[in-house]
N, C-alpha and C positions, 0 to 999 in steps of 0.2 A: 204723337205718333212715334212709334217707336224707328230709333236710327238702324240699318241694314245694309254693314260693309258684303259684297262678295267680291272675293280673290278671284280674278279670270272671268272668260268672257265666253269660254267652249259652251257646247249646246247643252253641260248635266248644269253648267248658271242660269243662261239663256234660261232653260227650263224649270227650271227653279224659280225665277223671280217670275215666268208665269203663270206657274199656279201657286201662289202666294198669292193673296192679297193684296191691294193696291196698298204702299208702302213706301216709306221713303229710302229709299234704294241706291246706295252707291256702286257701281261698280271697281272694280282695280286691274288692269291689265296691263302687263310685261311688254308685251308688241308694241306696234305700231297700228293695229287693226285687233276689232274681235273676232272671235272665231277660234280660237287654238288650232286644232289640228285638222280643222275643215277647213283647207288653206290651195288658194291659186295663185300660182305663180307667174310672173307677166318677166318676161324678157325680150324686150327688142320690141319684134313685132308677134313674138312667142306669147302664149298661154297654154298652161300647162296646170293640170288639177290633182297635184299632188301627195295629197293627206287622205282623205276619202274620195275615192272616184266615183263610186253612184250610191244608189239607195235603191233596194229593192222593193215593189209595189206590195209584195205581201208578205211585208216585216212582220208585223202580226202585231204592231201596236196600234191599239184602238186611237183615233184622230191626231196621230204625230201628220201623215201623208195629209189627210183633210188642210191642217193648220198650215202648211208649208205651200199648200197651193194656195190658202185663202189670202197669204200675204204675197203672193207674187212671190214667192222666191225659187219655185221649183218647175221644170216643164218636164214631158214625156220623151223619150226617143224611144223608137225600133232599131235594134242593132243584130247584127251576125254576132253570134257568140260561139267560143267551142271550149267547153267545159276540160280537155287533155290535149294539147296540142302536140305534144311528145309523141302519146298514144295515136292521134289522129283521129280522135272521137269525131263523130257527125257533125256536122257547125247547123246552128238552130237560132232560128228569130227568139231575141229577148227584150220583153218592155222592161227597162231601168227608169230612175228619176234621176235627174240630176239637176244643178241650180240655173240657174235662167241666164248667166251670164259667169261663169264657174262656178263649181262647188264651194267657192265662199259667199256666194249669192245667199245661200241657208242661213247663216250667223247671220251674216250684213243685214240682210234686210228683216231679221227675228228682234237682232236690237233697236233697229230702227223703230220697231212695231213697239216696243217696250218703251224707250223716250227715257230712259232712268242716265242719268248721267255718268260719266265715265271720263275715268284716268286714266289715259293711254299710256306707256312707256315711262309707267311705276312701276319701280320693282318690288316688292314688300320683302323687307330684311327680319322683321322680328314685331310680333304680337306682346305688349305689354298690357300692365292691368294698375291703375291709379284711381285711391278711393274706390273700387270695387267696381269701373271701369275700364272697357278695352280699348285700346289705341294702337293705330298700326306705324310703323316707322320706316320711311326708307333712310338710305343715307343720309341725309339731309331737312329731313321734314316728318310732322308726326298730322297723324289724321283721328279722327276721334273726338268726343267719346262716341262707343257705339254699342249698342244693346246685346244685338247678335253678328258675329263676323260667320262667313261661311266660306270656307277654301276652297273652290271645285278648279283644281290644279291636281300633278301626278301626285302619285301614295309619296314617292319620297319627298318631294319639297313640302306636303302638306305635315309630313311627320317632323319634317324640319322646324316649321312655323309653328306646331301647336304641343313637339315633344312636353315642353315645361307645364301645359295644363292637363294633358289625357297621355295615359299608361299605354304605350305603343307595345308596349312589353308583352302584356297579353293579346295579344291581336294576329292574327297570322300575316304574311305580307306577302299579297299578291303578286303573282308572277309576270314577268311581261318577256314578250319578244322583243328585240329590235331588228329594224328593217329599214337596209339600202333600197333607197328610192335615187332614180336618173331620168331624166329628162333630155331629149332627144329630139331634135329636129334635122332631117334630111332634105338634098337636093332635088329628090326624086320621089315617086310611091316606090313602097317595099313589095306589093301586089298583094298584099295579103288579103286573104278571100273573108276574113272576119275583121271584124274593128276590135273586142275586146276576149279574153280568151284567159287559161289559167294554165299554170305546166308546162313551157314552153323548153329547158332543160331541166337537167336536175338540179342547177344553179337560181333559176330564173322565176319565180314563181307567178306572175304575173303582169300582165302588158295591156297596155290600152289607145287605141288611137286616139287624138285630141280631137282629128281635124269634123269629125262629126257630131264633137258637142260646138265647137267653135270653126263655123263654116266661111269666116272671114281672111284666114290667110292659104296662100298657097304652097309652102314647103309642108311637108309630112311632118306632121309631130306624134311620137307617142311618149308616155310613161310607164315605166318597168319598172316592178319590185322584183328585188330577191330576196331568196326564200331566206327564213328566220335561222336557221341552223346553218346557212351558208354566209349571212351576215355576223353572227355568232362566233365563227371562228376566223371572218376577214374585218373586225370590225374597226381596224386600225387602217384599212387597206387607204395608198394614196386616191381620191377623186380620179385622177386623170388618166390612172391604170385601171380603176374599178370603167369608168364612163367609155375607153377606148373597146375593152374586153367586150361589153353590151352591144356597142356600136356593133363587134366584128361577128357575137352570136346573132344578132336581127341578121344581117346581111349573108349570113352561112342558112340559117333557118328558110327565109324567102329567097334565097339564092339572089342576090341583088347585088350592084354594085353602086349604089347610091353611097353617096357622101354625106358625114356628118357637117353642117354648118353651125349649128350649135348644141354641146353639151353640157350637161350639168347637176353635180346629184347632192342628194343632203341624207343624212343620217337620223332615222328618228329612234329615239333611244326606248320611249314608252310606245310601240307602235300599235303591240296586241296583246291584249289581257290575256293568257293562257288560262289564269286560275284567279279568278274575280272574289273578291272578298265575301259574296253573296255563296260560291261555293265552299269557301274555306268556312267561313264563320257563321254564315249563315244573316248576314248584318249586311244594313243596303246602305247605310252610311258610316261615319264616325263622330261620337259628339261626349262631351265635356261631361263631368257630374253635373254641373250647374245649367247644362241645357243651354247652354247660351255659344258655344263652338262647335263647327258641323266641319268635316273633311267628308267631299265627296267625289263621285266624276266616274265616267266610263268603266273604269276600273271596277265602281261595286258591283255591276252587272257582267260586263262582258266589253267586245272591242269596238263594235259596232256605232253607228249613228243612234240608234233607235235605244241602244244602251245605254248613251249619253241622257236621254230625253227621259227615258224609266228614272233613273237615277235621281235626275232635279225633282220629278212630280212623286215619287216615294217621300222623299225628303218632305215634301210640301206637304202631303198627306199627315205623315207624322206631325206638324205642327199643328194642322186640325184637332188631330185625334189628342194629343195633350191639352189641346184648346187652349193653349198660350195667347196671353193678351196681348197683341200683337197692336 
């Protein structure tokens, strides 16, 4: 059987090593958990879901939502939603999906469902090649031999890892946004008449309460993104002057005078695909002359969950259709 390193552990792997064929399957992950950027944040007595917050029921990918309930990893909520908070648009009942116990419930329990083993908190420094052989290297230790590696990590570090065998030269290179994410828990409710909503300043692009996916603590929590062109040009900004500012627009917006008891925010630097390699180039992966190196990930579709998930089962498809002896 042929050996099958993947780089990472986001849902365009996950996806990948599912519709592949049963295989001997390594995986390799940076973290301390799989998942990449379908990631929950636990502090104190805090949760907080802050990489992807929901998944919407009519993504329009045929049995991604099927597969996610079938393993226990996703439940339904009804929530108040208001599409322009600025504007003051109507607030409207929305069915969302989110994961059964946060949005890292989807990885967690997809690898589980896989069983393929994994290396946590490797980092992979450089892909070599010995007697016409790939092996993977961190600082200290080398993994190998393996047939086909496949990177489903961001466009830059995969171009990092694989510049010496595939011509990045001709390739266009996807755009991304990045986007400040805060995390937020107060002493009080804020009264807000919806749980999750988008526009809330011109700064602020989007907000969501925690406390209705996780019905277990009693201080208010939400999570706030701000908008891509306002992280853009704060992207240096200190934490505690970004985290105080958010605190004071909530409490100016719901007119409240609740207190912050814990803050907290992180910067994701790959956050949204602007311009996906599938529109630039029209290519839903990247891969080697020899067939044998694949770079993929959210990025060749779009920014989405369900982009993630295209991205793996394209890839798989492709190895179908070459009918590679797998």
């Amino acid at each position: 059987m042929k050996k099958i390193a993947v780089i990472g552990t986001g849902l365009s792997a996950l996806s990948l090593a599912y519709h592949l064929p049963t295989l001997d399957i390594t995986f390799f992950e940076k973290s301390w958990r799989p998942g990449g950027r379908i990631s929950t944040r636990r502090h104190e007595n805090y949760i907080f879901d802050h990489g992807a917050h929901y998944l919407k029921e009519d993504n329009g990918i045929i049995g991604f939502n099927e597969f996610l309930h079938k393993i226990n990893a996703t439940k339904i909520l009804n929530g108040e939603f208001c599409a322009n908070i600025q504007n003051q648009l109507p607030i409207e009942k929305k069915q969302i999906i989110v994961g059964q116990n946060g949005m890292e419930s989807i990885p967690l329990e997809f690898h589980k469902y896989l069983r393929y083993p994994t290396n946590l908190s490797t980092q992979i420094n450089k892909i070599e090649t010995i007697n016409q052989e790939y092996y993977l290297h961190t600082e200290d230790q080398e993994y190998g031999p393996f047939d086909f590696i496949f990177c489903c990590i961001p466009f830059e570090q995969s171009k990092n890892l694989l510049n010496k065998f595939i011509d990045f030269n001709v390739l266009s290179v996807p755009n991304f946004d990045s986007i400040w994410t805060i995390m937020v828990a107060l002493d009080k409710r804020l009264g807000s008449p919806f749980q999750f909503g988008y526009h809330m300043t011109p700064e602020i692009s989007f907000l969501m309460n925690q406390n209705f996916k996780h019905e277990f603590f009693s201080d208010e929590c939400w999570v706030v993104n701000m908008r891509a062109e306002w992280t853009k040009e704060y992207y240096n900004i200190e934490n505690y002057v970004l985290e105080d500012y958010v605190i004071d627009q909530l409490k100016k917006t719901f007119q409240s005078d609740a207190k912050a008891v814990f803050k907290k925010s992180h910067r994701w630097k790959y956050a949204y695909a602007k311009k996906s390699l599938n529109e630039l180039d029209s290519k839903n992966f990247i891969e080697s002359i020899d067939h044998r190196l694949y770079a993929l990930g959210d990025w060749c579709h779009g920014p989405s969950m369900q982009d993630a998930w295209l991205s793996g089962k394209k890839l798989a498809k492709h190895f179908s259709e070459l009918r590679v002896q797998l």
